[in-house]
C-alpha positions in Angstrom: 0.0 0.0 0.0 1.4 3.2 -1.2 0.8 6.4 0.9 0.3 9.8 -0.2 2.7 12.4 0.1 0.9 14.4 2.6 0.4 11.6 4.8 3.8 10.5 4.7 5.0 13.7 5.3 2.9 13.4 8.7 4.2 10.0 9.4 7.8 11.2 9.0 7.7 14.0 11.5 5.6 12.3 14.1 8.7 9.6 13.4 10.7 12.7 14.0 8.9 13.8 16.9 9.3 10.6 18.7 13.4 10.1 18.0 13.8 13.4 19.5 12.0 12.2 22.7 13.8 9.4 23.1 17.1 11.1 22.9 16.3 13.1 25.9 14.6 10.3 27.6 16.7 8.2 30.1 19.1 5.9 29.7 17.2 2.8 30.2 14.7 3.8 28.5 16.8 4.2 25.2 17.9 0.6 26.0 14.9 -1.4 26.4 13.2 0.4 23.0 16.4 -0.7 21.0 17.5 -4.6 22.8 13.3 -5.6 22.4 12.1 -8.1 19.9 10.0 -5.0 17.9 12.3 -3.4 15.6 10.2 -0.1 15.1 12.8 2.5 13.9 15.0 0.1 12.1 17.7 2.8 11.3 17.1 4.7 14.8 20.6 5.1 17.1 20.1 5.7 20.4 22.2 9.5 21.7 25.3 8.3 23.3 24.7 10.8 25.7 22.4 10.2 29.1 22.1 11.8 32.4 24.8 9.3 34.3 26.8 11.0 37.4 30.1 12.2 36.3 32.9 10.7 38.0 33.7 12.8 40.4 30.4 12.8 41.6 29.9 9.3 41.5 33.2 9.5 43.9 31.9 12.5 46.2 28.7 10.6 46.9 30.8 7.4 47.7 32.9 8.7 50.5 32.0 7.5 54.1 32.6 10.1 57.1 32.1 9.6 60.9 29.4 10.5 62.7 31.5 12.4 65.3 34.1 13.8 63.5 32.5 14.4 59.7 35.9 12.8 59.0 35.9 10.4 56.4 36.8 7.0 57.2 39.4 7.1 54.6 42.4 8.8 53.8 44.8 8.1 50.5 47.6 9.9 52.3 46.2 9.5 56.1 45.1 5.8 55.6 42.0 4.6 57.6 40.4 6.2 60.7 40.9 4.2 63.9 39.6 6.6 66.4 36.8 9.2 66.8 36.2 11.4 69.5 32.4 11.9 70.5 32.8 15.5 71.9 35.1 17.1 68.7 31.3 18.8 67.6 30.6 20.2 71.3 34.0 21.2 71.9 34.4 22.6 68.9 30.6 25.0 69.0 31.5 25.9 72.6 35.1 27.1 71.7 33.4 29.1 68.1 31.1 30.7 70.9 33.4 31.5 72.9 35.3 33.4 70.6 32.3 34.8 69.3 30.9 36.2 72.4 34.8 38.0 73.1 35.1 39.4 69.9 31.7 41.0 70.2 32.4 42.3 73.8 35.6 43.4 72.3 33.9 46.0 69.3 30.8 47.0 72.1 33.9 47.8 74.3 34.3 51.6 72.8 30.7 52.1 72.7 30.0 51.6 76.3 33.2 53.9 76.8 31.6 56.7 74.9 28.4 56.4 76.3 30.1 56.8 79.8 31.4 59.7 79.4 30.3 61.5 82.2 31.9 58.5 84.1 35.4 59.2 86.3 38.6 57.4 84.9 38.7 54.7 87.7 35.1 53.8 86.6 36.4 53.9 83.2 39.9 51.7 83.7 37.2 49.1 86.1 34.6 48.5 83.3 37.6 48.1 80.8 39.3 45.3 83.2 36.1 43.3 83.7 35.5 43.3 79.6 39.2 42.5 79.3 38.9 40.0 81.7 36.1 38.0 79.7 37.6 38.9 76.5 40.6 37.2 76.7 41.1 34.8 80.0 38.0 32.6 79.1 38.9 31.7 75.6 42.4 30.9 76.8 40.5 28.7 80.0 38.6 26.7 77.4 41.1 26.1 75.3 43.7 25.1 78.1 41.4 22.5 79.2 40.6 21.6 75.5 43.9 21.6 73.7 44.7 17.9 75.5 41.8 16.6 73.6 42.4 13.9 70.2 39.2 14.9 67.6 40.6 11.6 65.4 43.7 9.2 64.7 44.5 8.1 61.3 46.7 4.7 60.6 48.6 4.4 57.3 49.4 0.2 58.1 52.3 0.5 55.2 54.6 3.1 56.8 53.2 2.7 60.4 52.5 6.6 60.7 50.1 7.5 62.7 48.0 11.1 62.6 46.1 12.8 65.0 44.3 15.8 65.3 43.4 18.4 68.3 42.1 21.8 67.9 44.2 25.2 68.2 42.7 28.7 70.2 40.7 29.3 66.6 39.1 26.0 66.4 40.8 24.9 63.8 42.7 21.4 62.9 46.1 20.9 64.0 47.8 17.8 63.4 49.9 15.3 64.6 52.7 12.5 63.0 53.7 9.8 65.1 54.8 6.7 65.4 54.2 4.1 68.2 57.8 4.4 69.5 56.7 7.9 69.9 53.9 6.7 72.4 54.3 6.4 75.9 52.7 5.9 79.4 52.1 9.0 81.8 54.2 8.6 85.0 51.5 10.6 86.9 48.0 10.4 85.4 46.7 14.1 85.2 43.2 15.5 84.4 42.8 15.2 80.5 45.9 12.8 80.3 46.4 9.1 79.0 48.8 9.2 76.5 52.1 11.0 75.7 53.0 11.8 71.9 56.3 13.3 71.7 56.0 14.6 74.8 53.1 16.3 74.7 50.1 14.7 77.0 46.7 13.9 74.8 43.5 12.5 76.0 42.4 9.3 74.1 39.7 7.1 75.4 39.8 3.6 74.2 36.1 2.8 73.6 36.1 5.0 70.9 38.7 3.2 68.9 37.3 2.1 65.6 40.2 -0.7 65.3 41.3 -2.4 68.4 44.3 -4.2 66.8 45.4 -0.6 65.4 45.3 0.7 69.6 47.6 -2.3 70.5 50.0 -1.3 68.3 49.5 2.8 69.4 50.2 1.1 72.8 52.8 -1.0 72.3 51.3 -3.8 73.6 51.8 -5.9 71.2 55.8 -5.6 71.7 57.8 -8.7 73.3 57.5 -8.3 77.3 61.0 -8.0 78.8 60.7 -11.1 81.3 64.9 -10.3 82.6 65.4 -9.7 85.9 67.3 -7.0 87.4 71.0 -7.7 88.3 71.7 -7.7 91.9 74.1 -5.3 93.3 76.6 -8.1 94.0 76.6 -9.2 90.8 77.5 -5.8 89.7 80.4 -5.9 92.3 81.9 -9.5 90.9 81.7 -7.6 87.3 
């Protein structure tokens, strides 16, 4: 059956019609029309392009992070994350406020200065103290008691380095290479204390280790007990 040219004209642009449809339709879509038995558009090619994540996203939406921290639980220079500190968010809000709060007393400081103008200089140097006072000792207080604190420990297993993290005064990351012949035992447990790293005391509590066998070797425990007694002092003598 021949067809007129009018109505083939039709029939070719609703063909039209549809092949531009299905090359902004998805993906799967595209596939199922073109891998089923009916063969409608026999020289139809399905748009090589579709709406598939790039890579980068694909990666970004991948990455795992720590409820705690917001770390994520991998590094490709840091390695894997064996510890997480469950008070790095409150610590962290409660230092921001802190600095908040001072550097707003610090810029209302001249304007209650002006305003008491009528006030005598003792009054004056009194009022400027007490600001001072909160302005810069309790920052310095919270951070003091703060600065001992571990946020998270990284563990790179093929060169052994460790790397923690604490905050500074400004809340922000510091961070810390070690291995675990840098790790030792404090003589005299103090508030905030439990490990030594290079000599500087760090607070890590061990429920919060993500990898137990990584903490043993943090530890040392996992090093060969020295079982030899001491030499007596007449030994010594005899020597």
């Amino acid at each position: 059956m021949k067809l007129s040219p009018v109505v083939r004209l039709r029939v070719e642009d609703k063909m039209l019609m549809v092949r531009l449809r299905l090359n902004t339709a998805p993906t799967f879509l595209n596939r199922i029309l073109t891998t089923s038995g009916c063969n409608i558009f026999p020289n139809f090619q399905v748009s090589k392009f579709h709406s598939s994540p790039k890579p980068y996203q694909a990666e970004k939406l991948s990455i795992q992070k720590d409820e705690f921290t917001n770390q994520p639980l991998y590094d490709p220079t840091k390695g894997k994350l064996i510890y997480s500190g469950p008070l790095t968010k409150t610590i962290k809000a409660v230092k921001l406020f802190s600095i908040s709060t001072s550097l707003l007393g610090l810029g209302m400081q001249p304007v209650i200065l002006y305003n008491s103008s009528d006030a005598t200089l003792s009054l004056k140097a009194a009022v400027s103290v007490f600001f001072a006072f909160f302005i810069v000792v309790t920052p310095l207080l919270i951070h003091m008691v703060s600065k001992k604190y571990v946020t998270d420990v990284y563990f790179e297993d093929t060169s052994n380095v460790f790397t923690a993290a604490t905050f500074n005064l400004f809340s922000m990351r510091k961070q810390l290479t070690f291995k675990a012949e840098d790790v030792s035992a404090p003589t005299l447990t103090g508030p905030f204390t439990s490990v030594i790293i290079k000599g500087k005391p760090l607070f890590l509590d061990p429920k919060f280790f993500l990898d137990k066998q990584s903490y043993i070797h943090l530890m040392g425990f996992d090093k060969p007990l020295d079982l030899e007694l001491p030499k007596s002092n007449e030994q010594q003598t005899e020597k």
